[in-house]
KEKE-3310 file (N, C-alpha, C; in steps of 0.2 Angstrom, whole numbers, plus 5000, padded with zeros to 4 digits):
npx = (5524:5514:5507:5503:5493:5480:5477:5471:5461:5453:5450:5442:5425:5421:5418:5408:5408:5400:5391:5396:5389:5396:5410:5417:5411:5417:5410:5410:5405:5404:5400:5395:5402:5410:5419:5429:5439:5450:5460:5459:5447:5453:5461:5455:5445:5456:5462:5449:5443:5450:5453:5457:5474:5482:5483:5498:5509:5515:5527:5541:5552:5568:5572:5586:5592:5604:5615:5616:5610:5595:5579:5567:5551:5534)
npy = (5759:5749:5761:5770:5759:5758:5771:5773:5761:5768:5781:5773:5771:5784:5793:5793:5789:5801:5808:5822:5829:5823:5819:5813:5816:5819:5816:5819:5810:5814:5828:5843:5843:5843:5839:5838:5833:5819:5817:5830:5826:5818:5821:5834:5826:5819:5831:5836:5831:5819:5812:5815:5817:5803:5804:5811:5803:5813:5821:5824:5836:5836:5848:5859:5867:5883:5876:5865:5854:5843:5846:5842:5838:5841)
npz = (5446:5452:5460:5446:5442:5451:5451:5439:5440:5452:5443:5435:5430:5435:5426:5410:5392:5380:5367:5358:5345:5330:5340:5352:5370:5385:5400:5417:5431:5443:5445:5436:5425:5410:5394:5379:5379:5383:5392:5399:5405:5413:5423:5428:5436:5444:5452:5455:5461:5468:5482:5499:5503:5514:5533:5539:5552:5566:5568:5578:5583:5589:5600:5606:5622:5622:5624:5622:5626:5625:5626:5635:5632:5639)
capx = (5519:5506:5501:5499:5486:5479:5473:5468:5457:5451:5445:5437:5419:5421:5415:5407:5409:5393:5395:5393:5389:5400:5414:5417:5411:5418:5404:5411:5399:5402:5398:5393:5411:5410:5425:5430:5447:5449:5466:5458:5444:5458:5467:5449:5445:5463:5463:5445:5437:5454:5451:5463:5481:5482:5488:5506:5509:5517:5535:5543:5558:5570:5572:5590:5594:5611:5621:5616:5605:5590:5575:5565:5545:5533)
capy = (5755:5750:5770:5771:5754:5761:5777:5772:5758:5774:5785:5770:5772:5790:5797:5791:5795:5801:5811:5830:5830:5819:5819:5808:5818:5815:5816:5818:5807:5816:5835:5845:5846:5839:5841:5833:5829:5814:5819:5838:5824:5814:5829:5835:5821:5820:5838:5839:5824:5814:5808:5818:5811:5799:5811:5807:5802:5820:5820:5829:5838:5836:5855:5859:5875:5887:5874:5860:5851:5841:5850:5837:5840:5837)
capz = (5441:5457:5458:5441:5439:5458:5449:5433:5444:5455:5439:5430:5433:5436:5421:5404:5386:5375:5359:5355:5337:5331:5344:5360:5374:5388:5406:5422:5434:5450:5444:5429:5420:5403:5390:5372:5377:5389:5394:5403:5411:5420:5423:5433:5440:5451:5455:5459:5466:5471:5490:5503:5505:5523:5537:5539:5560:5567:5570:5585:5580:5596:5603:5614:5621:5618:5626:5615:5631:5625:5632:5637:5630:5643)
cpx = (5513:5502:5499:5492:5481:5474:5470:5461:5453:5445:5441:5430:5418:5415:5413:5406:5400:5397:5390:5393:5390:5406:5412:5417:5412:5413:5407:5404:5398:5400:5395:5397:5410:5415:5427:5436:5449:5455:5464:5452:5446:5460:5459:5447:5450:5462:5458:5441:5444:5454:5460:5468:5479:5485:5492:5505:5514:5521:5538:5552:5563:5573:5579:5589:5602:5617:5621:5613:5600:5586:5569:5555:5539:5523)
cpy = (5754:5756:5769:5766:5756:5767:5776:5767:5765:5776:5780:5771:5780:5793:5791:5794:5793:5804:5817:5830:5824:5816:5817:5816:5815:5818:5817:5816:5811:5824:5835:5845:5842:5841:5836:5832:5824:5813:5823:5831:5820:5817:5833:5832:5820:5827:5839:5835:5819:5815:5815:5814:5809:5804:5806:5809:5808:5815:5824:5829:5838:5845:5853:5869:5877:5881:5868:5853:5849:5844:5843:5842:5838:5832)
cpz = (5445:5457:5453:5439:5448:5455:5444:5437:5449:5450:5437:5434:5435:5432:5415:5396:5381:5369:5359:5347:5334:5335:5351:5363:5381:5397:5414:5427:5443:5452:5436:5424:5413:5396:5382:5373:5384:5393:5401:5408:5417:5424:5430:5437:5447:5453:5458:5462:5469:5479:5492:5504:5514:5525:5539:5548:5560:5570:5574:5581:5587:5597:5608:5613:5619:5619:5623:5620:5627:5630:5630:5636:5636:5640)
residu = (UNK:UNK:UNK:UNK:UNK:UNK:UNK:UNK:UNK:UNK:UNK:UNK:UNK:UNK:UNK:UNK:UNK:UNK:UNK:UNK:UNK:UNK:UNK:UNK:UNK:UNK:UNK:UNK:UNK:UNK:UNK:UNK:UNK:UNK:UNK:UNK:UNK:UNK:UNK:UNK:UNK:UNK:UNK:UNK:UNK:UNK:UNK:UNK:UNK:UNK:UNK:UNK:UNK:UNK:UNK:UNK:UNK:UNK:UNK:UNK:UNK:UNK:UNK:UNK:UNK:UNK:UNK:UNK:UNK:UNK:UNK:UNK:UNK:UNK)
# end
């Protein structure tokens, strides 16, 4: 439940909706993307503007040899 109110708070302010004709258009505000279904703008938004995942701390894998020794990493 926190991701999902996390992302929604993210996209808010993203984009805005105008109107093509008479149908909501919806604006994406940090390119040229613009779509009448505000589902495919969500959908846009996360894939092409969502920030990089945090780099995960690198994990050492323990290494032995044939004889089942810990080899010692220097």
């Amino acid at each position: 439940m926190g991701k999902k109110k996390n992302l929604e708070n993210w996209i808010e302010g993203k984009y805005r909706i105008g109107t093509w004709d008479k149908f909501p258009n919806y604006e994406c505000l940090l390119c040229p993307y613009s779509t009448l279904d505000e589902e495919a703008m969500v959908r846009h938004i996360i894939l092409v503007h969502a920030p990089p995942p945090e780099p995960q701390a690198e994990t050492k894998t323990p290494r032995y040899d044939r004889f089942g020794n810990l080899i010692e990493e220097e």
